[in-house]
C-alpha positions, 0 to 999 in steps of 0.5 A, a space after each residue: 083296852 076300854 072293850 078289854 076291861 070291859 069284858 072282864 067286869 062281872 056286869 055287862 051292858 048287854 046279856 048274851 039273851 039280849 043280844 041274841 033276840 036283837 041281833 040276827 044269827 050272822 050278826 051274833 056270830 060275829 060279835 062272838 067272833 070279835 070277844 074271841 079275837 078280843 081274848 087272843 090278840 090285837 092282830 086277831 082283832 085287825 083281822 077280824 076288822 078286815 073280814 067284817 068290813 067287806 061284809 058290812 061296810 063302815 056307815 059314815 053319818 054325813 050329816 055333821 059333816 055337811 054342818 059348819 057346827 055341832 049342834 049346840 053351836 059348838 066348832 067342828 074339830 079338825 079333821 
């Protein structure tokens, strides 16, 4: 819902040319995929999650999880 608002606000966190010189052509398109899907439906976006996750995996950061606390000396949540 947040991303939803979001793209209805007039600025932007990032502009198209932005995204266009940082991004490569496939990333771009999929981005532009995932606004379309955004736009159509919560099922277009769970199958635009599918489709993207063969072809870039989700990166887990392990890092947090090897520690018994966040930095700051703060508890981990619970799983």
């Amino acid at each position: 819902m947040r991303f939803w608002w979001h793209l209805g606000m007039p600025c932007r966190e990032a502009t198209l040319d932005q995204l266009r010189a940082n991004l490569g052509e496939t990333k771009l398109r999929l981005v532009e995929e995932l606004i379309d899907a955004v736009r159509t439906s919560p099922e277009a976006i769970d199958d635009w999650v599918d489709a993207v996750e063969e072809a870039f995996p989700v990166v887990h950061d392990r890092g947090f999880a090897l520690a018994e606390t966040l930095p700051g000396g703060r508890a981990r949540p619970a799983p």
